[in-house]
DOFI-855358 format. One record per residue (C-alpha): x, y, z. Coordinates in Angstrom, 2 decimals. Layout:
((X; Y; Z))
...
END
This chain:
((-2.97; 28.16; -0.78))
((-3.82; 24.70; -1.13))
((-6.75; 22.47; -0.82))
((-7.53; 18.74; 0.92))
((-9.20; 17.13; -2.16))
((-11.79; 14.25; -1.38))
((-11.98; 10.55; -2.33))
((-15.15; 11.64; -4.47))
((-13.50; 14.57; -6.20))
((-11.16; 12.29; -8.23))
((-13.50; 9.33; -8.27))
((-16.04; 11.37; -10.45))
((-13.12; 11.97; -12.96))
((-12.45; 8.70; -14.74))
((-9.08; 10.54; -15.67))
((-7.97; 11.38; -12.54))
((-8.30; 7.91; -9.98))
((-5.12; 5.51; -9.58))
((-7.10; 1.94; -9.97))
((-2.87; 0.66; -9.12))
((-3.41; 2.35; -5.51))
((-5.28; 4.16; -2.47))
((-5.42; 7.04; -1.05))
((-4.03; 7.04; 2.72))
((-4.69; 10.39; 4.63))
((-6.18; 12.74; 1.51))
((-4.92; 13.88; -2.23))
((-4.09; 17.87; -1.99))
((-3.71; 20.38; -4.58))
((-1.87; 23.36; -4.62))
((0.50; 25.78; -6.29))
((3.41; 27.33; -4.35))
((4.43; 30.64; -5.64))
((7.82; 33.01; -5.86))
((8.44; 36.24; -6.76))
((11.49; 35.22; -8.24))
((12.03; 32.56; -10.81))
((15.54; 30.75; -11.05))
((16.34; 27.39; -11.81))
((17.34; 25.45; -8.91))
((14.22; 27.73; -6.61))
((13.24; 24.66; -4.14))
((9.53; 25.17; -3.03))
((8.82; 22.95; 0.45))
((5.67; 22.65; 2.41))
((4.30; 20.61; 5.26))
((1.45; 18.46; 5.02))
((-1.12; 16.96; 7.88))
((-2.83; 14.18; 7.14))
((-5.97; 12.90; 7.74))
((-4.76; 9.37; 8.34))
((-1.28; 7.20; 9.67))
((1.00; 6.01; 6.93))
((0.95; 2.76; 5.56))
((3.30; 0.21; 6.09))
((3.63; 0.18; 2.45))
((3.68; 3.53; 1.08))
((4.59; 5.38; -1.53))
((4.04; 9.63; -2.27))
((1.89; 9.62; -5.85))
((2.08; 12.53; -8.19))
((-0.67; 13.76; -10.99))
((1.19; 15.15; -13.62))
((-0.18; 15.14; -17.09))
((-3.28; 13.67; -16.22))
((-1.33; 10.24; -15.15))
((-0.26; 8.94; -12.19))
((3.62; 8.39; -10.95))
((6.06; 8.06; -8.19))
((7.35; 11.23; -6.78))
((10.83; 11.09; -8.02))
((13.20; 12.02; -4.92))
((16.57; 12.89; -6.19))
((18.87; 16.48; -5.53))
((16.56; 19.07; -4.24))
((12.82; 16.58; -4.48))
((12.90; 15.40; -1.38))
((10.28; 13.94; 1.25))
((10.57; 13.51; 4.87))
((7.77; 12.73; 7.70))
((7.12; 13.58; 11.12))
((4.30; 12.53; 14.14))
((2.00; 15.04; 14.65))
((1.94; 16.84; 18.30))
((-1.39; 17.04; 19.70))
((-2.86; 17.17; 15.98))
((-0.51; 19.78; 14.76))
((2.18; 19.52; 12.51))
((6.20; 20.77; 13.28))
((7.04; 23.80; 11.53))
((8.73; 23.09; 7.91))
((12.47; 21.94; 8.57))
((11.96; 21.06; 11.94))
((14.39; 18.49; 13.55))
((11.82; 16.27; 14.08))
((11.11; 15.04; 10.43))
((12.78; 12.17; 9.18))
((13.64; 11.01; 5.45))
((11.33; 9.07; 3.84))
((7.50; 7.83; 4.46))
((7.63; 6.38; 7.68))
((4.52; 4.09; 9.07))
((2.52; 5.87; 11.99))
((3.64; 9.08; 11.58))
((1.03; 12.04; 10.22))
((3.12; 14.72; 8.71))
((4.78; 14.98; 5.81))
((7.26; 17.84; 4.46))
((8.12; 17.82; 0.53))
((10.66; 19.67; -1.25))
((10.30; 20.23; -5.07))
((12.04; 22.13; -7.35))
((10.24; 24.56; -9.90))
((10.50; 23.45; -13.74))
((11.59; 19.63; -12.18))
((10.43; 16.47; -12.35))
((7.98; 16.76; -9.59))
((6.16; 20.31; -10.84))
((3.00; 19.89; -12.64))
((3.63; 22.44; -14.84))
((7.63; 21.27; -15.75))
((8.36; 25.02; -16.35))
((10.77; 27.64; -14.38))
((8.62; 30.31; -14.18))
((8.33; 30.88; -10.00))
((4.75; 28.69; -9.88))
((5.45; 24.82; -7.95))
((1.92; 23.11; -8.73))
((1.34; 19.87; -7.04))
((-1.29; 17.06; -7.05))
((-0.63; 14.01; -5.13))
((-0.88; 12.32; -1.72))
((0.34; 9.41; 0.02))
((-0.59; 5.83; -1.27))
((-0.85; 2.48; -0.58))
((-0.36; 0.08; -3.59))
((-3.40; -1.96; -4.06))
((-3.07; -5.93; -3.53))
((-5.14; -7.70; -5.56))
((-6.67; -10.93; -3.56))
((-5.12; -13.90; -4.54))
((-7.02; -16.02; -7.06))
((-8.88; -18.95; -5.90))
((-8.66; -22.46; -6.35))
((-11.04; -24.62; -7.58))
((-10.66; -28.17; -6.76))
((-9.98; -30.39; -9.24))
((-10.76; -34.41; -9.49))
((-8.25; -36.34; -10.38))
((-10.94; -39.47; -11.15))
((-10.39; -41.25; -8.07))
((-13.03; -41.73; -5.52))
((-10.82; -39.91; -2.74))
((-11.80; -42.23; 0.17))
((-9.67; -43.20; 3.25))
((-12.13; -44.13; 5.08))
((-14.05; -47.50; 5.72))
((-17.56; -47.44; 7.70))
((-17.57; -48.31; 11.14))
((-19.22; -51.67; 10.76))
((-16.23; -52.58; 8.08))
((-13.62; -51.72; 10.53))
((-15.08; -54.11; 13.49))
((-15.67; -56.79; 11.04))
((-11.82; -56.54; 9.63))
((-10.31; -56.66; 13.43))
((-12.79; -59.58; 14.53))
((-10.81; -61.24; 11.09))
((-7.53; -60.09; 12.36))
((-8.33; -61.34; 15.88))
((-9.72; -64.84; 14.39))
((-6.40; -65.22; 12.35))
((-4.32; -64.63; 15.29))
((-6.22; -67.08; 17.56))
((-6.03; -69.57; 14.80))
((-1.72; -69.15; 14.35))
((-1.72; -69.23; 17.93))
((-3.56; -72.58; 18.37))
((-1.41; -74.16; 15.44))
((1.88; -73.20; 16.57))
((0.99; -74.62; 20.27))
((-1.20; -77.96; 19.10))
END
């Protein structure tokens, strides 16, 4: 049994938001349980979520109160899949693909009891999970504030300066022109 956890449920516990990244699609909570306990027992279960996946994405984990990657290696595994009509494929269904990819709306995790990716790092038959798919925040880049470097920056002359300088220009060439002829 698991449960969709809100935006505001973690925001209210200073301890528990990720000010490094954002939420995409809902943080869930849950334990998966076995009757049997063995090391190597691989729990998997398939998530819907409430929104695409990023471009850039990355699965989050809460495990001893801090945030981290999901670590996939051996048997911690993540693959995604589009969603039919709102519904999610069945777990291990040929249409999930490794990794996070952008668009789609279902993911299916596979985590190994006492691993890296179990809350509780114990063998005892009890997966517990808290995470979600994230988005790494991206700060806005800082911005400038002109500086002067003392000079008066112009480039440009009033209109009244430019007329005068080409009725100058125009003079001097009229005057060449009548000296090299005369």
């Amino acid at each position: 049994e698991g449960i969709l956890l809100s935006a505001n449920d973690f925001s209210s516990q200073s301890n528990l938001s990720d000010d490094e990244h954002t939420t995409v699609g809902g943080r869930f909570d849950f334990n998966l349980q076995s009757s049997f306990a063995f090391s190597g027992y691989e729990g998997t279960v398939v998530i819907p979520l409430a929104a695409v996946i990023p471009v850039n994405n990355l699965m989050r984990i809460l495990v001893d109160g801090s945030w981290r990657d999901f670590a996939v290696n051996g048997s911690n595994r993540i693959f995604s899949a589009p969603s039919d009509l709102g519904y999610c494929p069945p777990p291990f269904d040929e249409s999930y693909v490794t990794g996070l990819v952008a668009g789609n709306t279902c993911i299916q995790i596979s985590i190994t009891d006492g691993g890296v990716n179990d809350a509780d790092s114990t063998v005892n038959g009890v997966i517990e999970f808290t995470g979600g798919v994230h988005e790494e925040v991206i700060p806005p880049p800082p911005t400038s504030t002109p500086t002067s470097s003392g000079g008066s920056g112009g480039g440009s002359l009033p209109f009244g300066i430019l007329i005068l300088l080409c009725l100058l220009k125009r003079r001097r060439a009229h005057r060449y022109h009548a000296n090299s002829v005369g």
